[in-house]
C-alpha positions as CSV (number, residue, x, y, z in Angstrom):
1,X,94.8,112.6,126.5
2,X,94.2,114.0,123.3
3,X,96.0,113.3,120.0
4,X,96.7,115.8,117.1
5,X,97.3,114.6,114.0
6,X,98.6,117.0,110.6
7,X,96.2,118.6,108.4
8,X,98.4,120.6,105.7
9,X,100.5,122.5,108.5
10,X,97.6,123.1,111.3
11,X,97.4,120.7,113.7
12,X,94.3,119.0,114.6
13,X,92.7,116.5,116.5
14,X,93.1,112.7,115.3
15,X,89.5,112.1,114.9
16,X,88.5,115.6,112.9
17,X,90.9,115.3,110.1
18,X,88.9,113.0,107.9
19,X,85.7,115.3,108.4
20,X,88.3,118.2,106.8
21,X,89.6,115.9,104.3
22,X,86.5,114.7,103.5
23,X,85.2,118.4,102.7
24,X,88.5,119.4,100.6
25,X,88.0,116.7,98.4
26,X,84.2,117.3,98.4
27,X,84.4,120.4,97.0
28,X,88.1,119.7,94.0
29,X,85.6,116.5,93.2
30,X,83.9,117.9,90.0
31,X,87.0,120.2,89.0
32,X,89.7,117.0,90.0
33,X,90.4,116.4,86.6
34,X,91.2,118.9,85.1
35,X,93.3,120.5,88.1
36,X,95.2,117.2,87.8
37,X,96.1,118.1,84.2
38,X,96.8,121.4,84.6
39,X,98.6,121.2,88.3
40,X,101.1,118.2,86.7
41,X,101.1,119.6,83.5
42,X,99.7,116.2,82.3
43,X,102.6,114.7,83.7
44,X,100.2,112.5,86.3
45,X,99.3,110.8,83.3
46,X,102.5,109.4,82.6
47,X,103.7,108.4,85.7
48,X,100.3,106.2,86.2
49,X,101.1,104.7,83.1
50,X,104.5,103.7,84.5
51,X,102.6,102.2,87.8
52,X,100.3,100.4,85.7
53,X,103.2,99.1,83.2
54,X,105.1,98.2,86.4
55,X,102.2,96.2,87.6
56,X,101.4,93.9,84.6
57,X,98.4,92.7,85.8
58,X,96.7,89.4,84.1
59,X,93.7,88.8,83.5
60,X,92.0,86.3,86.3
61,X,93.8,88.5,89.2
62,X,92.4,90.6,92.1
63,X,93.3,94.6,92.0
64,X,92.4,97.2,94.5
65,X,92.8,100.9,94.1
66,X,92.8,102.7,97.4
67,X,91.6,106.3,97.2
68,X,91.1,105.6,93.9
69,X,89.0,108.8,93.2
70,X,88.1,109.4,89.4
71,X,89.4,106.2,88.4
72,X,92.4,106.7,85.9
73,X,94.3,103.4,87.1
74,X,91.1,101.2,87.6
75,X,90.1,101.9,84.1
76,X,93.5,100.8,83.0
77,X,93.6,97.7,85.5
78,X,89.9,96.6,84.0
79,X,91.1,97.1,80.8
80,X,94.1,94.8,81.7
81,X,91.7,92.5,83.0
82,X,89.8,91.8,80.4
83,X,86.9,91.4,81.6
84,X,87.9,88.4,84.2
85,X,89.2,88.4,87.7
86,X,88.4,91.3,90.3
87,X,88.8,95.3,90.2
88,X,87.6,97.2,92.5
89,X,87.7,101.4,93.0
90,X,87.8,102.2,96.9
91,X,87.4,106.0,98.1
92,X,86.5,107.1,101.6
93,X,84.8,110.3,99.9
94,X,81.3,109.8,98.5
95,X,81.6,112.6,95.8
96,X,85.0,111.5,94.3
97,X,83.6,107.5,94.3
98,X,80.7,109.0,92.2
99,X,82.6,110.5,89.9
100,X,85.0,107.9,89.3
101,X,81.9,105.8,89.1
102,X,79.8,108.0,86.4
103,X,83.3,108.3,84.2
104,X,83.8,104.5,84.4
105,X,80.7,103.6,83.3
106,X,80.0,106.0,80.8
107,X,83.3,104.7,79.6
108,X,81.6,101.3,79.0
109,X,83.8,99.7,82.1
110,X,80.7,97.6,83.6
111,X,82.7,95.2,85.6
112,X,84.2,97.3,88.1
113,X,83.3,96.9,91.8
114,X,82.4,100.0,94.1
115,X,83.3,100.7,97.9
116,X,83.1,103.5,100.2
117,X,86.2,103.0,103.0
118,X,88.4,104.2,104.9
119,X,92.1,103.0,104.3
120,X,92.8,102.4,107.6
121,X,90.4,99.6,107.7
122,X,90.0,98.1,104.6
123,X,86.3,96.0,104.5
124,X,88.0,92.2,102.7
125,X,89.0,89.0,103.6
126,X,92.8,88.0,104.3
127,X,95.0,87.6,100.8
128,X,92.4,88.7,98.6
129,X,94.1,90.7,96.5
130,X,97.0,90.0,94.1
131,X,98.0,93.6,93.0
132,X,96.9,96.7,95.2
133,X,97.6,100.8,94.3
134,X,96.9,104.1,95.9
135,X,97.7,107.1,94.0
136,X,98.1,110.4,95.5
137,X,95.9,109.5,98.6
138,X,97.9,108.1,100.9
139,X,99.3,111.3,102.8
140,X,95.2,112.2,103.4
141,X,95.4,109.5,105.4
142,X,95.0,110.5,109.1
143,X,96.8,106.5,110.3
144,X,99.1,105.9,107.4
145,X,100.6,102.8,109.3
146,X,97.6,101.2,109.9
147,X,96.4,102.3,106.0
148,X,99.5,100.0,105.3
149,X,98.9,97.1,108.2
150,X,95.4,96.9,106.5
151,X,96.7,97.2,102.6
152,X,99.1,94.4,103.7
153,X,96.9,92.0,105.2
154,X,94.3,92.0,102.4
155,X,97.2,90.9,99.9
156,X,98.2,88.0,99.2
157,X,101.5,86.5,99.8
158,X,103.7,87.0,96.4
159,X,100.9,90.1,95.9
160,X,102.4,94.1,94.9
161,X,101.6,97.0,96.5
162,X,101.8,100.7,94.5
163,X,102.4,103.8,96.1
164,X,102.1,106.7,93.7
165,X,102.9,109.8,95.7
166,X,104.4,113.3,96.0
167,X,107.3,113.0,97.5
168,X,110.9,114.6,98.8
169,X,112.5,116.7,96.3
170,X,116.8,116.4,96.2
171,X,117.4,119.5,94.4
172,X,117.2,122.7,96.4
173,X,117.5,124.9,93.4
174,X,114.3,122.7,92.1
175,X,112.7,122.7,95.6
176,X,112.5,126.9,95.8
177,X,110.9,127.2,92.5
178,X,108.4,124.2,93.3
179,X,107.9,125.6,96.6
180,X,106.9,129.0,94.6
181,X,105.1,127.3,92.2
182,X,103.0,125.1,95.4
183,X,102.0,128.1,97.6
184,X,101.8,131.0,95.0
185,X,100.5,129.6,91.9
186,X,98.8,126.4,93.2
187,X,96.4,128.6,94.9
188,X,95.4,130.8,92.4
189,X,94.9,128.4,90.2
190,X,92.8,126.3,92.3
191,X,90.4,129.7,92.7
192,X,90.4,130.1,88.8
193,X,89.5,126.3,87.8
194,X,87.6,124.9,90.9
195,X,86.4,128.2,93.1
196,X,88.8,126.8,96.2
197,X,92.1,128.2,97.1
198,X,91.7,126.9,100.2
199,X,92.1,123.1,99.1
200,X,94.6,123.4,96.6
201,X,96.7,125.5,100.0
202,X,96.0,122.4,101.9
203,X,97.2,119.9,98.9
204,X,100.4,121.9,98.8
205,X,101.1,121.7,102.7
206,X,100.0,117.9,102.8
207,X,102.6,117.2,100.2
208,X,105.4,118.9,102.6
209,X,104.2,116.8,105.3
210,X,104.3,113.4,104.3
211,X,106.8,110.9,104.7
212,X,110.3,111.4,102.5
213,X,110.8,108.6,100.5
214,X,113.0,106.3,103.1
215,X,110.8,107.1,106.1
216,X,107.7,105.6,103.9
217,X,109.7,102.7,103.0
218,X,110.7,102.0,106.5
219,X,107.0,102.6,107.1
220,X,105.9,100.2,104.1
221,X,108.0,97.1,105.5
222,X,107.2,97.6,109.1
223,X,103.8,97.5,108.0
224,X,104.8,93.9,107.2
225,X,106.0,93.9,103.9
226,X,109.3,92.1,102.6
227,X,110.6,94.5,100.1
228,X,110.4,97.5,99.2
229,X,111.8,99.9,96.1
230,X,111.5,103.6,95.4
231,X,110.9,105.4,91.9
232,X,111.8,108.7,91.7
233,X,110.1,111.2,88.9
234,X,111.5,114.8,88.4
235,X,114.1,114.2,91.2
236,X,111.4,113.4,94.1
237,X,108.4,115.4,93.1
238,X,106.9,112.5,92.9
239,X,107.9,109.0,93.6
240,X,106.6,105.0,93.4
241,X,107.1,103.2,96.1
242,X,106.7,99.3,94.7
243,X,106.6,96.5,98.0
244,X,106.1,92.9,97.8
245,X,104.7,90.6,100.3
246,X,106.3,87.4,100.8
């Protein structure tokens, strides 16, 4: 028995789609950026700033960010930090750890832990953590429920967990031109900046394919949380799913 699994709208088997994910963000790694500026309109900027507001970390704690790629909210966790506690930056993709790595350090941000892994399976003890993100990685996940099951067990009771992701939008006036905007313009642009349309098609259909904003929640306390709340930006483009763990 074989099991498929989403990758943008194709279907494909379970075990294949992080080999294709893995090659997407491969090749958007050195151009990530700067697509992430232009694609948001600098927008992703803010709404990190909210999740890291909304997280108040103190210095002393534990922070994970999952898929954390170029490492926009670790650098303003460590800075939170202050140089005590934990932070760590966890990507399954070599190129976009690497990157996040080089801008860290060349940022002066020495005190920031590195690991290659996979969601799904996250490599730390029980209730390590106190505070715990992903941002705009979650639907590249092939097993989001078990990317969850393994977020929550590595958090401590009383710890957070941050969802930034692209989610649902309500308006259906606003969902035709973002739809345009995704599959017309997306493209293009991804061929102009990064020499990939292909990716940037993908990134559009993976957003159409994740979870709505009340299926993930459902998701999120299944996974064993004890509450959960939803953010919406610019009607559901994007939202912030914040969960606690009793």
């Amino acid at each position: 028995m074989t099991h498929k699994t989403d990758f943008g709208f194709q279907e494909v088997e379970c075990d294949q789609k992080a080999s294709l994910v893995k090659r997407v963000f491969t090749s958007v790694a050195p151009k990530y950026d700067i697509m992430n500026d232009l694609m948001s309109v600098g927008l992703h900027r803010f709404w990190k700033f909210f999740t890291v507001q909304l997280a108040a970390i103190k210095p002393g704690q534990r922070v994970l960010d999952v898929a954390g790629g170029t490492g926009d909210l670790t650098r303003a966790f460590a800075k939170a930090l202050k140089g005590s506690g934990e932070i760590w930056l966890a990507d399954i993709n070599a190129a976009m750890l690497n990157v996040g790595r080089d801008k860290l350090l060349d940022g002066g941000f020495d005190q920031v832990h590195y690991i290659q892994a996979n969601a799904e399976c996250l490599p730390f003890p029980n209730h390590y953590f106190d505070t715990i993100t992903i941002a705009f990685g979650l639907r590249n996940v092939t097993d989001k429920a078990a990317a969850l099951r393994s977020m929550a067990r590595i958090l401590k009771p009383g710890g957070q967990l941050f969802i930034l992701e692209f989610s649902k939008v309500k308006s259906t006036l606003l969902q035709k031109g973002y739809d345009f905007y995704s599959f017309h313009i997306l493209p293009k642009l991804g061929q102009f900046i990064a020499n990939d349309a292909a990716s940037y098609q993908y990134l559009a259909e993976s957003i159409r394919r994740h979870p709505d904003q009340e299926t993930l929640k459902t998701m999120v306390l299944e996974a064993g949380f004890d509450q959960c709340t939803v953010h919406n930006f610019l009607n559901g483009v994007v939202a912030l799913h914040r969960a606690y763990k009793a």
